[in-house]
N, C-alpha and C positions, 0 to 999 in steps of 0.2 A: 472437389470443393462443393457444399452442398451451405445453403443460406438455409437454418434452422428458425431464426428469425430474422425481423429488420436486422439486427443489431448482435445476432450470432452466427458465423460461420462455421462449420467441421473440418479440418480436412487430415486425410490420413498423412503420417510419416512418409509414407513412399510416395507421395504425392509433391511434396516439398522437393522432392529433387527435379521434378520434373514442372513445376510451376511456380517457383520461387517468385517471380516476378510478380503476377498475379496474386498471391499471399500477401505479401508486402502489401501491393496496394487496398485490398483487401483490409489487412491491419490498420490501414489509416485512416479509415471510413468505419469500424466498429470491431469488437473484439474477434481474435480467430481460436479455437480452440482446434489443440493441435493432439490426434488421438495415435495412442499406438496399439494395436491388434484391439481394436475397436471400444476401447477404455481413455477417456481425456489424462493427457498426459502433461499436456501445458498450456499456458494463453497466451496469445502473442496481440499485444496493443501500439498503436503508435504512439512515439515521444510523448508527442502532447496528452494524449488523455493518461500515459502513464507521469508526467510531472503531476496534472490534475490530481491524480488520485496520492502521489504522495504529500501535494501540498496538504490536503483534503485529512488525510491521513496525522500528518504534525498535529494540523490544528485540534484532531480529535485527543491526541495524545496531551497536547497542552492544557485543555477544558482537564482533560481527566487529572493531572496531575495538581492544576489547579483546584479541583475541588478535595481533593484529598491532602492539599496544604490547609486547605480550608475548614476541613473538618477536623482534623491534627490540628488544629489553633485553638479550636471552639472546646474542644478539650484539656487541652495544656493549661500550664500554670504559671505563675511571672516567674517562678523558681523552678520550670524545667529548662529555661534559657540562661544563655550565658555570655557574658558582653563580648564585644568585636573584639576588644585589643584582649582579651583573655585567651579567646580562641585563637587569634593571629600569635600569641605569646606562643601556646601550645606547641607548633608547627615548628 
C-alpha cells in the first residue's frame, strides 16, 4: 500500500488478500485505488463519501435536466402542448 498523495492510496490485487483490514480503513480516510498488474483497475471509498458523491451527483443531474426543460420551454409554443385531461384521456 503506497500513499500517492494525502488523499490517494495504491495498492496491488494481491495485496488485498493479504491486508484487507488496512485497505478498508484506509478507504475511509480517502480514496484507494486498487491496481492490477500495475494499471488502476478500480477505487474503493467509504460509504460516506460514496453517498457524498452520489448525492452530489442527482443534484448535477437535476440542474442539468432542469435547464434543458428550460430551454425546451423558451422555444416551444402554446400549440406544442396539450391539456392534462387530454393526455390522461390518451393513456
Amino acid at each position: 500500500m503506497i500513499t500517492i498523495k494525502e488523499d490517494t492510496t495504491l495498492v496491488g490485487v494481491s495485496e488485498m488478500r493479504t491486508n484487507m483490514e488496512g485497505i478498508l480503513a484506509a478507504s475511509r480516510k480517502h480514496k484507494v485505488i486498487i491496481e492490477k498488474r500495475h494499471k488502476p483497475y478500480a477505487v474503493l471509498v467509504g460509504a460516506d463519501q460514496y453517498t457524498k458523491m452520489e448525492n452530489r451527483l442527482e443534484m448535477l443531474e437535476d440542474f442539468a435536466l432542469a435547464h434543458l426543460a428550460k430551454s425546451r420551454d423558451k422555444k416551444s409554443k402554446s400549440s406544442d402542448y396539450i391539456a392534462i385531461e387530454t393526455a390522461l384521456a390518451n393513456l
